[in-house]
N, C-alpha and C positions, 0 to 999 in steps of 0.2 A: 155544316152539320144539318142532318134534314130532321122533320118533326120527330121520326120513331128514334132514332137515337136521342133527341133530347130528351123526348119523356121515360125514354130508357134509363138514363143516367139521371134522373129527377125521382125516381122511381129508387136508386140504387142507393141515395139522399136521402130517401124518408123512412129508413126500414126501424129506424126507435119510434116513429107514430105504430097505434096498432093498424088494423088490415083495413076497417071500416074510414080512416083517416086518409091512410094513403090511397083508398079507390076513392075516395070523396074529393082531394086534390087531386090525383090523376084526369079522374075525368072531368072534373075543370077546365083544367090544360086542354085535355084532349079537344073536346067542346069550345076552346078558347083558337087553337088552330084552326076546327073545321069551319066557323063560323063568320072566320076574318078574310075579309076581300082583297088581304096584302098577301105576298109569297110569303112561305116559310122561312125564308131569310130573313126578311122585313119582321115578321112577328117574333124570332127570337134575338134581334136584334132590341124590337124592345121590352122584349120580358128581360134583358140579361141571360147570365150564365143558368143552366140549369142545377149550380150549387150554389148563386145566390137567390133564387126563387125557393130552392129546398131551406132554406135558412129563414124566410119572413112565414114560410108555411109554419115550419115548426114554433118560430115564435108565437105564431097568432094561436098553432094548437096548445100552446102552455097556458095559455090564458082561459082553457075552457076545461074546467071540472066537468069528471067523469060521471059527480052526482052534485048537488048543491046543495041538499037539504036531508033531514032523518038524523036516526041513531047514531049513535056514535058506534063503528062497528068498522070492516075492514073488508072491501070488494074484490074479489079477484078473477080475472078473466080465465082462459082455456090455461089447463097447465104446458101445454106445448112450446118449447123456450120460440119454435118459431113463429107463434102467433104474436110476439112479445106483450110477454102479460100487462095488464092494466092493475095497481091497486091503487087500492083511495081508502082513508085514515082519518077520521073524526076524533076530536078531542074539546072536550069542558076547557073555557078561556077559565075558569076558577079554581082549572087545578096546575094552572103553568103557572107557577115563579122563576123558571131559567129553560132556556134552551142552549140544547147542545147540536150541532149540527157536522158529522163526518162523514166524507164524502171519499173514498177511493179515488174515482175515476168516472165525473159523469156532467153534462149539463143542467144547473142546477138556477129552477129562475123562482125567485122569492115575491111575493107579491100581498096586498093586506087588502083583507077583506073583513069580514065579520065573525069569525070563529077561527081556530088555531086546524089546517088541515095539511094532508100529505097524499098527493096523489103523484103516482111512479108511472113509467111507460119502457119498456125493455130492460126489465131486472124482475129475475125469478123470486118470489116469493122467501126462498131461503137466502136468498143474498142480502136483505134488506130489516132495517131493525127499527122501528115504530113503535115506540112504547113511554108512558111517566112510568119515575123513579122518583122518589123523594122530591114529589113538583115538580124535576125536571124533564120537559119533554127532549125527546132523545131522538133521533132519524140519521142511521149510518149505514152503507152499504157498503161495507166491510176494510178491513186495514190493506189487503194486498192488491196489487194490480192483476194479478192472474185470475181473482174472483169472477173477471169481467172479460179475460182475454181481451184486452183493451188496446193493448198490444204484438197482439198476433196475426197471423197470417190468417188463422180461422175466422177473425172478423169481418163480418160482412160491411161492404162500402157504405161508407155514410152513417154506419148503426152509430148510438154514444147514448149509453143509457138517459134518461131525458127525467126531472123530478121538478115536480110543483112544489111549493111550498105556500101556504097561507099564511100571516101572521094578521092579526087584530091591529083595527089603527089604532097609533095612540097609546100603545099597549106599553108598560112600565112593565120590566123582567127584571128580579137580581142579578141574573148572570147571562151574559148571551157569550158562548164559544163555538168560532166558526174553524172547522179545518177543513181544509180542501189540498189532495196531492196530485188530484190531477186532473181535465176538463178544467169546466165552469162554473162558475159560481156570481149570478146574479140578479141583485135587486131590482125590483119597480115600483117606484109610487110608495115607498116603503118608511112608515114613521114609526121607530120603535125606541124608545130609551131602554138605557140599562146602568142600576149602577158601576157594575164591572165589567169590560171585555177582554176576550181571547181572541186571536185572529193569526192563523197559521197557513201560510200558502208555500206548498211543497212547488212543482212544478207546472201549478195552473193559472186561472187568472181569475181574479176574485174581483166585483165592483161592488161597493157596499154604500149604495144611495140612500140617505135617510135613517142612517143611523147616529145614537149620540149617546152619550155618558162617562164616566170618569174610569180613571186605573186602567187605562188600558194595554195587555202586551200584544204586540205584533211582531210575528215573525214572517220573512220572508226569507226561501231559499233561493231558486228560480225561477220563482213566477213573478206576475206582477200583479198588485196589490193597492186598490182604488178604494179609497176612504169620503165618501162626501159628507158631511154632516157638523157633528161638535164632539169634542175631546175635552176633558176638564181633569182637574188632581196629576198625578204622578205617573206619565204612561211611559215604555220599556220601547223601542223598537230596533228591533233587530234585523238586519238586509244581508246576504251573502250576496248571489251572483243575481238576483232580482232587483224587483224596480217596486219603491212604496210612493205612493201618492195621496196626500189627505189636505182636502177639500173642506176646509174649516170656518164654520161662524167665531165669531169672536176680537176680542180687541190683542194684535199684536205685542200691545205693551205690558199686556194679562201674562203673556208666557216668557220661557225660559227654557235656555236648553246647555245640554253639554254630548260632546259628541266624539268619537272615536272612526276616522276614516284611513282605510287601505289602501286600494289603487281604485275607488272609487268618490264617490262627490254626494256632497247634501247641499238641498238651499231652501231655504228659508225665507217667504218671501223678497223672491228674487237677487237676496244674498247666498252667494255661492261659497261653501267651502271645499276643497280638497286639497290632494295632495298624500301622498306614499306617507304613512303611519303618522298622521297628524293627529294631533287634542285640540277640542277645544272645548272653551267651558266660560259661562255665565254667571254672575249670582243665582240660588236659586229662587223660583218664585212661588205663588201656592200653586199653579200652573206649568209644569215642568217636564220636557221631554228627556229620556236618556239616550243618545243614538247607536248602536253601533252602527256601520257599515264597510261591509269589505269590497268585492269587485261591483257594488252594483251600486245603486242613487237611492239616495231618499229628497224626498221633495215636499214641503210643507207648505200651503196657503191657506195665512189666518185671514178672514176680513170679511 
């Protein structure tokens, strides 16, 4: 592979940045070839693939607001879908008591800063929903996968709509409900309690670093589904052909569980159960998981 083909296909990688993004890493790169006394070979030998370098770009672009400060109000770039729009979404921390957060089909990195905000990157202004309700802050990009041609041949390589999210550190919410059916879905640096959660992962993959609070249900279909934080009270979790994983403070002897497995398997620190339509079941405790799972795992570490 010689330099124009890679920043070709590096280029094909970043088309969810807007246009000022992708010239600002392209010519990087570019600048990054001309500059170095090794071959071509040698320099993309150590950059890597040109779709994992498009991969730490876009991370590092999620991490930089479109604006940082002002009114609460809602920015929007060129309407041309092929510029891929920019907006960005200010919200009062004193009027969120729950967040609701539905995602289609897109990569989605949550991150805590100082005010509750929503800035988007390749999703048209009418695909996308930003708004309080009854305290609840709301941010969804629609129920269907065709909203995004997400799956079609009209997709441009590399595109996947891309969404920031801010949450407040520290920040106590009655209700946090995450759905994601398809992309990504992930936390940084992220401290939020809640007394009750929702967590629904259709076909994507959700990491949920840094969060904690009681009642919790989780469903998984086929994705997979990463819990790191604390779970407390009576939580529901449901797995079909996916995979859960939660990543738990707390003392072992605190919980209890009862569980329902198919042609799949749970374990429990490091106690494994399965086996084709097995029960099992504990006393309960004030601490209590309910399992089902059918073709997929659930995996639980208290400690």
């Amino acid at each position: 592979m010689k330099k124009d083909e890679y920043l070709k296909i590096l280029k094909d990688n970043l088309q969810s940045l807007t246009l000022d993004e992708q010239n600002e890493a392209l010519q990087y790169y570019y600048d990054y070839f001309e500059d170095s006394n090794y071959s071509e070979e040698d320099v993309i030998k150590e950059l890597g693939t040109p779709e994992e370098v498009a991969e730490k770009i876009k991370k590092e672009f999620s991490n930089v607001l479109v604006k940082k400060s002002g009114k609460s109000e809602k920015k929007t770039a060129d309407k041309d879908s092929s510029n891929y729009n920019s907006l960005f979404y200010e919200f009062n921390n004193n009027e969120v008591k729950n967040v609701e957060l539905v995602f289609a089909a897109a990569e989605v990195i949550c991150i805590s800063g100082d005010h509750f905000a929503v800035e988007t990157r390749g999703i048209l202004e009418e695909n996308i929903s930003c708004y309080i309700k009854d305290e609840t802050l709301i941010c969804k990009n629609g129920n269907h996968f065709q909203n995004f041609r997400f799956f079609s041949h009209a997709r441009k390589p590399g595109f996947a709509p891309r969404i920031l999210i801010t949450v407040p550190e520290n920040y106590e919410i009655n209700k946090l409900n995450v759905k994601i059916d398809a992309g990504r879905f992930e936390t940084h640096k992220l401290n939020i309690k809640c007394k009750t959660g929702f967590v629904e992962v259709g076909a994507g993959n959700c990491v949920l670093n840094g969060v904690s609070g009681r009642d919790f249900k989780i469903r998984c279909g086929m994705g997979n589904l990463n819990l790191i934080g604390a779970i407390t009270g009576i939580s529901d979790i449901d797995c079909g052909m996916g995979n859960v994983k939660l990543e738990l403070s707390g003392n072992i002897d605190n919980y209890s569980y009862d569980a329902k497995v198919g042609l799949g398997s749970i374990e429990i620190n490091n106690e494994k159960k399965s086996g084709f339509g097995q029960n099992f079941s504990q006393a309960k405790k004030e601490n209590h998981f309910s399992i089902n799972c059918g073709m997929g795992s659930v995996k639980i570490l208290i400690g």
